[in-house]
C-alpha positions in Angstrom: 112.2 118.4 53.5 109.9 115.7 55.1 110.8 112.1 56.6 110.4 109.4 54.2 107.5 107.0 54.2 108.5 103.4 55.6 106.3 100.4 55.0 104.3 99.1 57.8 105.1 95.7 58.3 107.0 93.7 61.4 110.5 94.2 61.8 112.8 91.4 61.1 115.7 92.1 63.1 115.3 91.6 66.7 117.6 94.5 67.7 116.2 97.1 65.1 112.0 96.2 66.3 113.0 96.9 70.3 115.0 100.2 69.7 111.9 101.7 67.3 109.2 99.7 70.0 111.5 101.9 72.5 110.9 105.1 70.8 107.9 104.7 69.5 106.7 103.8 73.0 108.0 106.8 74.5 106.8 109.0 71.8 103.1 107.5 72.2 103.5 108.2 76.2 104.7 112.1 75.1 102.0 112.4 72.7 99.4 111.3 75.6 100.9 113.8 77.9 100.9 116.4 75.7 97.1 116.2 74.5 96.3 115.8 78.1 98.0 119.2 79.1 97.1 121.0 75.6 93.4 120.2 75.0 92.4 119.3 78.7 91.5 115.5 77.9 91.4 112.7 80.1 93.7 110.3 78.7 94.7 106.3 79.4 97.1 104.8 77.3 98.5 101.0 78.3 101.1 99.3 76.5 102.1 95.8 77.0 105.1 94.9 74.8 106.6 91.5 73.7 108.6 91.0 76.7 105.6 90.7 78.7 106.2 94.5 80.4 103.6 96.6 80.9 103.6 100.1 80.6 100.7 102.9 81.1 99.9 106.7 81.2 96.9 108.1 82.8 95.6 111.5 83.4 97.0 113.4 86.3 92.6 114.1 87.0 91.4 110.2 86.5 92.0 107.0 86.8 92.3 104.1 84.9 89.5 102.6 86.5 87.1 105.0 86.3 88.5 105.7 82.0 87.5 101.9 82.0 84.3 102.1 83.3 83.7 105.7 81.3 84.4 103.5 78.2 82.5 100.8 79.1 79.4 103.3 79.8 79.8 104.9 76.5 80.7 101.9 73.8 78.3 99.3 75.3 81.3 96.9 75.2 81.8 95.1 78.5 85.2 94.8 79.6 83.8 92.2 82.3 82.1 89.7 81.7 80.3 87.3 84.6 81.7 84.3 83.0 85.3 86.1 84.3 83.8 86.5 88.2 84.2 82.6 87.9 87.9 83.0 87.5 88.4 84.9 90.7 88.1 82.1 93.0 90.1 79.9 91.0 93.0 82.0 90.5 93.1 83.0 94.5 92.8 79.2 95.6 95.9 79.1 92.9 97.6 81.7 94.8 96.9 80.7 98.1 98.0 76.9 97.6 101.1 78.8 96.3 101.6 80.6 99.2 100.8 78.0 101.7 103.6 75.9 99.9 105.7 78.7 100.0 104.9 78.9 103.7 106.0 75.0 104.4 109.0 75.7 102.9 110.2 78.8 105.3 108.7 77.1 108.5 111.2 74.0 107.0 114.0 76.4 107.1 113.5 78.3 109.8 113.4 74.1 112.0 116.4 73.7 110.0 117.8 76.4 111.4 116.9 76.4 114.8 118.3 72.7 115.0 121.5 74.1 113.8 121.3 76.6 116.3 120.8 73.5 119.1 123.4 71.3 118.0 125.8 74.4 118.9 124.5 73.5 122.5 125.3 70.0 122.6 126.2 68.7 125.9 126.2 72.6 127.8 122.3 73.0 128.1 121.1 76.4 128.4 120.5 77.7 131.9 116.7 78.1 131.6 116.5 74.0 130.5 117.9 72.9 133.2 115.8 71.2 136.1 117.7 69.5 139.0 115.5 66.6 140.6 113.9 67.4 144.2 113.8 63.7 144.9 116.8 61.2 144.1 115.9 58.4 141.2 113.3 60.5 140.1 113.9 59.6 136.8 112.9 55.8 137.8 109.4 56.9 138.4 108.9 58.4 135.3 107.5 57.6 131.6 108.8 58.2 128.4 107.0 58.9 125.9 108.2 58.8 122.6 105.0 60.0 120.6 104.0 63.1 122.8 104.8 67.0 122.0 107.3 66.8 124.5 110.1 64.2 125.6 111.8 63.8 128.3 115.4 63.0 128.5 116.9 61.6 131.7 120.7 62.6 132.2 122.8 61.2 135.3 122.6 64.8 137.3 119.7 66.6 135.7 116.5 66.5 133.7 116.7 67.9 130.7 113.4 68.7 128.8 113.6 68.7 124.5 111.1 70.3 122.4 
């Protein structure tokens, strides 16, 4: 006795249409691996489902590259078009303004860190900052500059150089 026929049409209930897309998918991904082993063909299958996943099967001998470009040879239908070489750039200056904001926001974090890391050290300098003066009132002699890379702090028995 065979299976019954069912009716091709969408399934309504949410949980019923992802347990058969499961098994259906599955059995589609056997039946590719099987006709690849049985009958020696080369074989690409790519599902995307729904969710947005993406599933595939190629050939243990190919590629899906080079299926694409067999398919493309034989059809006549491109798969690439010129007008999509235009996209390219677009979508890496997307990427790369993405990654440089990315970017700014670690280097942010990382200051944050580090001048969470200094205020620990408030008031006990570490060794290596410390510079005693050779001459006394050596501070009186020199500038500050409040706009430049570097500042220089004068404290009653040393000078103490902030980055």
């Amino acid at each position: 006795m065979g299976r019954g026929k069912i009716e091709i049409k969408r399934i309504e209930n949410t949980s019923n249409r992802q347990v058969t897309y499961s098994k259906r998918k599955n059995g589609i991904i056997k039946k590719a691996k099987e006709i690849t082993v049985l009958c020696d063909a080369n074989v690409s299958l790519v599902i995307c489902g729904s969710s947005g996943k993406m599933y595939e099967y190629c050939s243990p001998k190919t590629n899906l590259i080079d299926m694409l470009d067999r398919y493309q040879r034989l059809s006549g239908n491109k798969l690439w078009d010129a007008k999509h070489e235009d996209e390219i750039p677009k979508i890496m200056r997307k990427h790369e303004q993405v990654l440089e904001e990315e970017n700014k926001h670690l280097m942010y974090l990382v200051q944050q860190s580090e001048m969470a890391t200094m205020g620990d050290y408030q008031g006990q300098e570490p060794f290596s900052f410390r510079v005693q003066p050779m001459q006394p009132n050596l501070h009186e002699r020199m500038p500050i500059e409040i706009g430049s890379i570097f500042q220089l702090v004068i404290c009653t028995d040393s000078v103490r150089l902030c980055v």
